[in-house]
N, C-alpha and C positions, 0 to 999 in steps of 0.2 A: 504493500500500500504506500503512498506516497503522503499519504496524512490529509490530503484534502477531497472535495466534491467536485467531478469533471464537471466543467464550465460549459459544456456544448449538448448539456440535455433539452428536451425542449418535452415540455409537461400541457396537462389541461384538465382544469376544476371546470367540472361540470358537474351544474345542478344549483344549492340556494345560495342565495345573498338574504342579507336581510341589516339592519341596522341595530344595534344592542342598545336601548333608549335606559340610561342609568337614571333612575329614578333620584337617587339622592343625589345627586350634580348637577339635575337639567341635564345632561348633554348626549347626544346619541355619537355612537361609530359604526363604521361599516364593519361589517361580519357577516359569519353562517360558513361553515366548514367549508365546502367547496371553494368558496370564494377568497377562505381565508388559506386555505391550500396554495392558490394561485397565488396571493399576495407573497408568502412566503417562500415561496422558490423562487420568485422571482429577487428579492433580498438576498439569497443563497449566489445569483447570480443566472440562471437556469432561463431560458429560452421559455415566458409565461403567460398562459393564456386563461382566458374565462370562458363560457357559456352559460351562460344561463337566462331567465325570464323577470325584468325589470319592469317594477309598476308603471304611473304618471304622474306619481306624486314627489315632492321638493326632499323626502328621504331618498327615494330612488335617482334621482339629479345628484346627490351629495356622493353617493357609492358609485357611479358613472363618473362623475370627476374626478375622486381621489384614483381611482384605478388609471385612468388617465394618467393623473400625474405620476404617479408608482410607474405606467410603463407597462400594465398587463393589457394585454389585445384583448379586445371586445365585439372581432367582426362576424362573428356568426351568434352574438346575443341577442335575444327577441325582447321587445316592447312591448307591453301589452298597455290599454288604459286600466287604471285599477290602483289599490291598496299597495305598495310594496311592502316584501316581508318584514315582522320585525317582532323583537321578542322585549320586555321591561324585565330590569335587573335591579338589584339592590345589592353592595357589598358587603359584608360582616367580618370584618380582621381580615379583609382582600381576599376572602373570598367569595365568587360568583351565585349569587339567588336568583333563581329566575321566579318572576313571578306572572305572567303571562306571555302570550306570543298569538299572533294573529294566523298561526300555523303556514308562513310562508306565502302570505297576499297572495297575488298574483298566480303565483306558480301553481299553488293548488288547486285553482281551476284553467289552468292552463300550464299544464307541466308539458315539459320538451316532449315533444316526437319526432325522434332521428329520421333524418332523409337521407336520402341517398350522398349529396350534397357535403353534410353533416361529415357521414361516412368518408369521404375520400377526404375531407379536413381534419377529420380525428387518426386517418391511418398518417400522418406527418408527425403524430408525436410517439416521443416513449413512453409515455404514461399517463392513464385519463384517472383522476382521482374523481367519487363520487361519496355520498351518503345516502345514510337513509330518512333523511331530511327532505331527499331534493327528487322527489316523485318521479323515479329514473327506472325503478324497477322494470317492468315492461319492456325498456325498451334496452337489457343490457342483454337482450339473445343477438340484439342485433350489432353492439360495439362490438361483439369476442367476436364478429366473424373477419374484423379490422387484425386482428392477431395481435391488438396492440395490449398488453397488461393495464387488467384494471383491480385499481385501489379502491375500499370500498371500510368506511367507519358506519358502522353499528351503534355505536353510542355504549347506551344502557339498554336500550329498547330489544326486542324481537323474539318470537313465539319460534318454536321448534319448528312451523310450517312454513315460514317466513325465512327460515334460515334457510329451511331444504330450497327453497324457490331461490335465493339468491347466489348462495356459497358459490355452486356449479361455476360460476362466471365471474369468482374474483382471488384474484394472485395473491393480493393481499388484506388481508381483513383486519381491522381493529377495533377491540371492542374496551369499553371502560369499564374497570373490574375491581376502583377504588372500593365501594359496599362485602366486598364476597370473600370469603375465606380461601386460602388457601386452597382447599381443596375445590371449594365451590368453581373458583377460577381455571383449575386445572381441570373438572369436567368439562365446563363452558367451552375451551380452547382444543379438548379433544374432541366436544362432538361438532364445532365449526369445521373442525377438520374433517373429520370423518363426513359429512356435508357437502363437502369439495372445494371447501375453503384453501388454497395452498401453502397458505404460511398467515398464520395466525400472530398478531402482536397482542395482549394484552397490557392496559397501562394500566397502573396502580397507584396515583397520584405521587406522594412527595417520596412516594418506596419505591420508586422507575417502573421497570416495564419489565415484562417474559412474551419471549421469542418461540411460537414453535412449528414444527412442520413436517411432523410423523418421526424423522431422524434426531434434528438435533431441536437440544431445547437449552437455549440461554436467558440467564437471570442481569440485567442491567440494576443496579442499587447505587442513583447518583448520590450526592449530597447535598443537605438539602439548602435552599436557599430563601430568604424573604422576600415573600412576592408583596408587589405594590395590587396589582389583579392578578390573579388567576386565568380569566378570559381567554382561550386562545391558547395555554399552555398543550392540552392535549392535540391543537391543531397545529401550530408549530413542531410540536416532535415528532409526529408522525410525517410531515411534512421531510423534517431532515433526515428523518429516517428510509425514507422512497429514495431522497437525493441521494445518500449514502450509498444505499443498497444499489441504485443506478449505475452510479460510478463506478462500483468494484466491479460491475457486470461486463461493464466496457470497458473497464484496465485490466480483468483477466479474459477477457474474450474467449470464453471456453465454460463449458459444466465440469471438466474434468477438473477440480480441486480436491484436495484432500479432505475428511473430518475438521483439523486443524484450520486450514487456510476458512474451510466457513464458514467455522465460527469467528473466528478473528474478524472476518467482514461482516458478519450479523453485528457483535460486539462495536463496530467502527460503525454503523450504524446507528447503531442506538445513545453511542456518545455524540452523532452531528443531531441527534434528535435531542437530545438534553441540551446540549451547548444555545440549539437556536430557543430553546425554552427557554430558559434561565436567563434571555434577553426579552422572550416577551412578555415575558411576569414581571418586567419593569416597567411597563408602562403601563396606560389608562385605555381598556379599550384590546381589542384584537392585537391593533398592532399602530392603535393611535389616529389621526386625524377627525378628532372630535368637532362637533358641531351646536350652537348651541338649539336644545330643541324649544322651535316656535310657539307653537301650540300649548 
């Protein structure tokens, strides 16, 4: 390994946006996993896009322009008239309450349907990250046919039938396993897998993360750090965690490594995924550009 993330990836958050409206500041930011994916690789350095379905309201204008100025492409994002997504938060010792969300404006009645189009823009990248936020399900039989690996967070949420419908069609899965025991976690990660999930991350909040993927299973235990927000922590490390794992993909150009060299790339992974945390738990917000809200 040469210690860093190859600069010539070129990634795509597809699915929600939404704005995090902080109840105790006034102030909203842009957010919602997919979008905050893209944000964050693109910080990384990484070649960064979006898709996704944006209201016509003056939240959805504020998350259109910052991404602008960040630099992440917007050219295959749809418009719709409507609510943009957004969820109301309150901090407690930094960290994240949510206490409603408008379940993703827009999008929910108007979630993406892949086109053909779509397709030959999405086979340009190395990696389309999504969730289960961003009413995509449906239509992920038709990205795997792109061959391109798709990343896919789970959250806390999803029923054993919901897993069987999704796994099939993601390389990598993340699920948040702060609540669960030990063991609890270690079922959860074995039946995603068994599912067809291909490599399973579990994070665990200020206790890192476990790696697994039938063979090998790695335990990541950072140190821990005081967060100003929490927001964004588990999407920023999974974020460097994909860049990671990219990287070593294309500096060994090959499956034939040893036990040894895997884990050391899983392991070098999950430290670019900690390292980009441990900066976004410093600020207010995903990853900042706060607004003040009107209304």
């Amino acid at each position: 390994m040469k210690g860093g993330i190859e600069m010539t990836l070129k990634v795509l958050g597809l699915g929600d946006n939404v704005v995090d409206k902080y109840l105790h500041s006034q102030m909203m930011y842009p957010g919602g996993n997919a979008l905050n994916f893209a944000v964050y690789a693109k910080q990384l350095g990484a070649d960064s896009s979006f898709l996704g379905v944006f209201g016509s309201d003056m939240p959805a204008e504020h998350v259109r322009t910052t991404l602008k100025k960040i630099g992440v492409s917007l050219e295959r994002c749809r418009n719709i008239d409507g609510e943009n997504g957004y969820a109301c938060i309150k901090l407690v010792n930094g960290d994240r309450v949510f206490i409603k969300s408008n379940k993703g404006g827009v999008l929910r009645n108007h979630p993406i349907i892949i086109t053909e189009e779509d397709l030959e823009y999405i086979k340009k990248f190395d990696l389309v990250h999504t969730s289960l936020n961003s009413y995509i399900e449906p239509e992920l039989k038709k990205i795997i046919k792109t061959k391109v690996p798709i990343s896919f967070d789970f959250s806390v949420r999803g029923t054993d039938d919901y897993f069987k419908t999704v796994c099939p069609y993601v390389t990598y899965g993340f699920v948040s396993c702060s609540d669960l025991s030990e063991q609890e976690m270690t079922i959860k990660m074995e039946k995603l897998f068994s599912f067809g999930c291909k490599n399973v991350i579990a994070t665990i909040g200020e206790k890192g993360a476990v790696f697994y993927n039938g063979q090998d299973k790695v335990v990541y235990k950072p140190q821990y750090v005081d967060p100003v927000d929490t927001l964004g922590a588990g999407d920023s490390f999974l974020t460097g965690f994909l860049l990671g794992t990219l990287s070593s993909i294309k500096e060994n150009n090959t499956k034939d490594v040893s036990e040894i060299e895997r884990k050391k790339n899983i392991l070098f992974a999950m430290k670019q995924g900690n390292k980009l945390a441990v900066k976004t738990v410093q600020v207010s917000g995903a990853f900042g550009y706060g607004k003040e809200i009107s209304e």
